[in-house]
C-alpha positions as CSV (number, residue, x, y, z in Angstrom):
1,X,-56.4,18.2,19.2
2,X,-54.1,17.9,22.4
3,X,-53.7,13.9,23.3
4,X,-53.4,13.7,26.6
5,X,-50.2,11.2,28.3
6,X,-49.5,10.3,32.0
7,X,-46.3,11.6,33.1
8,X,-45.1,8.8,35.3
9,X,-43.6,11.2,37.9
10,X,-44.0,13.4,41.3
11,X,-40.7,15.4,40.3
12,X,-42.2,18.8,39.5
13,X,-38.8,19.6,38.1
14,X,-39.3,16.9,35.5
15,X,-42.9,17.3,34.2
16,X,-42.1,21.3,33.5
17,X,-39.0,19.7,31.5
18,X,-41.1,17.2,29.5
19,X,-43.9,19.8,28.9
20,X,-41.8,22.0,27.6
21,X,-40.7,19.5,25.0
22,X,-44.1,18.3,24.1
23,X,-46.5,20.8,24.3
24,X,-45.8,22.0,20.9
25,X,-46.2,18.6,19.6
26,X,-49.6,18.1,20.5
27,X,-49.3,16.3,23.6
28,X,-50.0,17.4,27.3
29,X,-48.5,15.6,30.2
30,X,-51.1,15.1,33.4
31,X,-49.0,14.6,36.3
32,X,-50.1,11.2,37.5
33,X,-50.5,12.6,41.2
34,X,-53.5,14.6,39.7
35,X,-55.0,11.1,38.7
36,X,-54.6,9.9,42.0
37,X,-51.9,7.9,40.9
38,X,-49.4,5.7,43.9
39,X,-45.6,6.1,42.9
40,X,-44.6,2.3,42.3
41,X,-41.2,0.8,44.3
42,X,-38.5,0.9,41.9
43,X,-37.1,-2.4,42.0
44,X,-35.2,-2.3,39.1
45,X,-31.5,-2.4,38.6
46,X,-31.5,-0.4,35.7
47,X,-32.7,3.1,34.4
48,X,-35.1,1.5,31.6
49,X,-36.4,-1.3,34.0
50,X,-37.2,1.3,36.5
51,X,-39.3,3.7,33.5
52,X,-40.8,0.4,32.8
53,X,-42.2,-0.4,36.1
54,X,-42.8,3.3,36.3
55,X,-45.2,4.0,32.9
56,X,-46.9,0.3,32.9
57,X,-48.3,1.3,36.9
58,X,-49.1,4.8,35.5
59,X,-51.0,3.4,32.5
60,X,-52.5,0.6,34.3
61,X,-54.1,2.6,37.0
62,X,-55.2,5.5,34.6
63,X,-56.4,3.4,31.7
64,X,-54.4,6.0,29.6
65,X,-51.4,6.4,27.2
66,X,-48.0,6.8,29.9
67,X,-44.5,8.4,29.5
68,X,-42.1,8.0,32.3
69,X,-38.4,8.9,32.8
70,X,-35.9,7.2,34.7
71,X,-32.5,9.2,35.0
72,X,-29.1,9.9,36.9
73,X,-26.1,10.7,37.5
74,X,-23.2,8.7,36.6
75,X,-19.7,9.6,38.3
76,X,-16.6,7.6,36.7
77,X,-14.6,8.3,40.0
78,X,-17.5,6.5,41.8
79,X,-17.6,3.3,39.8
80,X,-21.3,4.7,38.2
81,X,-22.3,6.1,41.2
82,X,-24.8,7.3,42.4
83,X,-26.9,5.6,39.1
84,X,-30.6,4.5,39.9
85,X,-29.8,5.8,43.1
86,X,-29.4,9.5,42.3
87,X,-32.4,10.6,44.4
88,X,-32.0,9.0,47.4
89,X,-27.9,9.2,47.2
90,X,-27.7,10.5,51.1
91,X,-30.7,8.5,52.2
92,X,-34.3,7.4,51.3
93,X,-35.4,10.9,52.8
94,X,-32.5,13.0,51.6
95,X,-33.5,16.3,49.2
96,X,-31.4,17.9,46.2
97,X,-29.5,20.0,48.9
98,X,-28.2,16.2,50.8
99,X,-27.4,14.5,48.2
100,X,-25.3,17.4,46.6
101,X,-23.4,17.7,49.5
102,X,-22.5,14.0,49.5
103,X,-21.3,14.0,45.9
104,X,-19.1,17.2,47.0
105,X,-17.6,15.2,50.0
106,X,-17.0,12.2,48.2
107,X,-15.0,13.7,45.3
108,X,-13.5,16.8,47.1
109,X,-9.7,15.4,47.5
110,X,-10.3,14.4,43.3
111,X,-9.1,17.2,40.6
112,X,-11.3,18.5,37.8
113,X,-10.3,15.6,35.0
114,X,-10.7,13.0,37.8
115,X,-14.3,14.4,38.5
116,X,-15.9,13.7,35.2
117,X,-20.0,12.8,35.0
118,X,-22.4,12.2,32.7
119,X,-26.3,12.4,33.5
120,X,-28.4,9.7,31.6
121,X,-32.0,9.4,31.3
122,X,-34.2,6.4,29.7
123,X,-37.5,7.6,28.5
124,X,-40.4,4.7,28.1
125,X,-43.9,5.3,26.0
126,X,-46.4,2.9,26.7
127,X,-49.9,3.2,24.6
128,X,-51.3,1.2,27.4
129,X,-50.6,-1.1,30.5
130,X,-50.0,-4.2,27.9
131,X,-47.8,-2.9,25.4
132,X,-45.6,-5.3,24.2
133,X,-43.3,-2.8,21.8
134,X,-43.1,0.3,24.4
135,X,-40.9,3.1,22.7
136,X,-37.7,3.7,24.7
137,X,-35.4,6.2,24.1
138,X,-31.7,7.2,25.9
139,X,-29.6,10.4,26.4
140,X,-26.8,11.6,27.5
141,X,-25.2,14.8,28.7
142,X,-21.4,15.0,29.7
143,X,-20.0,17.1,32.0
144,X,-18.0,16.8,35.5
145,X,-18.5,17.8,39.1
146,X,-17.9,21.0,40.4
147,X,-17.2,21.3,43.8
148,X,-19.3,24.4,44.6
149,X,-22.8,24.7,43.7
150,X,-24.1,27.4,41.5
151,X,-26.8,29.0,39.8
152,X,-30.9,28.6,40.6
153,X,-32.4,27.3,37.7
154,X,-33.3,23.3,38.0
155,X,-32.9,20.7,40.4
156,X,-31.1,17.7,41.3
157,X,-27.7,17.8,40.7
158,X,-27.9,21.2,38.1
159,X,-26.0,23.4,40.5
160,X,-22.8,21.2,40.7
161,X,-23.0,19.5,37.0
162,X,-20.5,22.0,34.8
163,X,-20.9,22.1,31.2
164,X,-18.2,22.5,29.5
165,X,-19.2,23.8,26.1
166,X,-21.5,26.4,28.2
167,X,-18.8,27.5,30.5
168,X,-21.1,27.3,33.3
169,X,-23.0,24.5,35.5
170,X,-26.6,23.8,34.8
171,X,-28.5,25.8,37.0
172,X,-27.0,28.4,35.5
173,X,-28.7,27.9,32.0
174,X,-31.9,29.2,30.8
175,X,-34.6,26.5,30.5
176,X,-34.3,26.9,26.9
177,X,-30.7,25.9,27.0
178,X,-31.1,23.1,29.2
179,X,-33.6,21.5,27.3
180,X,-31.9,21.9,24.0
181,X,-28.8,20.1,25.8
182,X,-29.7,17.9,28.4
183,X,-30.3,14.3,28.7
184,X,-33.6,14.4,29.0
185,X,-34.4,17.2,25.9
186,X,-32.3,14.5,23.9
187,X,-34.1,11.6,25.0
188,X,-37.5,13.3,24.5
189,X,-36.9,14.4,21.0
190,X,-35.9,11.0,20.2
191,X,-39.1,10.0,21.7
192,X,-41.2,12.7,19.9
193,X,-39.8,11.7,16.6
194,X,-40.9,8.4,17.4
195,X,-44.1,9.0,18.5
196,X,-45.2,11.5,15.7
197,X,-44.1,8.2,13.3
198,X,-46.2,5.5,15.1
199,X,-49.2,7.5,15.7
């Protein structure tokens, strides 16, 4: 039997990521725009406070079990930056292509080793709205900042965040490879593990 879960999201990017993971787990993620679900304001200042407000407004509305993600890119050149802003970098309004160009423009005078990123992502489980032991998992992919995007496979910031170990950025890797590697592959296995223990 299939248990249905929330995805706390409208990032179409995302939920193909995460169903990817736990479809053959038993699960299927419902995108909560499907349930007629409002995105909350993230008020947080912090990737797992964000997921939090995130899946307990998912699992409140819908009466159901909720996953959300909250993830970003961190830029050591930029103090963190752009963070829990990632999305809305250029503006509240900007799109992948905006905010890429902004990261370009702010580290273009910077060489390679001085461009160095990492993308995070929290993950947050919540059986329901009231859960006071919500699972929440972390990962973690390094990389830097290439200054010319490449490739057409993801979103965000894949076509200027190079891999090393690949050789390549991340729009450049198979969906496969990006899920096996990624912050949010690790931080959903961690989640998966977790989940298959406590059910």
């Amino acid at each position: 039997m299939t248990v249905e879960i929330v995805i706390a999201t409208g990032n179409k990017g995302k939920l193909k990521e995460i169903n990817e993971v736990i479809l053959p787990l038993g699960y299927t993620g419902v995108a909560q725009k499907t349930l007629n679900v409002p995105e909350p304001e993230e008020t947080g200042l912090t990737f797992v406070e964000n997921a939090l407000i995130k899946a307990r407004n998912a699992a409140r509305i819908t009466g159901r079990p909720a996953l959300a993600d909250d993830s970003g890119l961190e830029v050591d050149a930029l103090n963190g930056q752009p963070g829990i802003y990632s999305s809305r970098y250029a503006g509240v309004n900007a799109n992948d292509s905006d905010n890429v160009a902004k990261l370009i423009d702010a580290l273009s005078d910077l060489p390679e080793k001085k461009r160095l990123a990492r993308f995070q992502c929290v993950m947050v489980y919540l059986r329901h709205a009231e859960d006071p032991t919500p699972l929440i998992c972390q990962g973690t992919w390094e990389g830097y900042i290439a200054l010319e995007p490449e490739g057409d496979n993801g979103f965000g910031y894949d076509p200027v965040f190079f891999v090393p170990s690949e050789g390549c950025v991340a729009a450049e890797l198979s969906s496969e490879q990006k899920n096996a590697l990624s912050h949010r592959g690790q931080a959903l296995k961690v989640l998966m593990t977790q989940l298959v223990k406590h059910s």
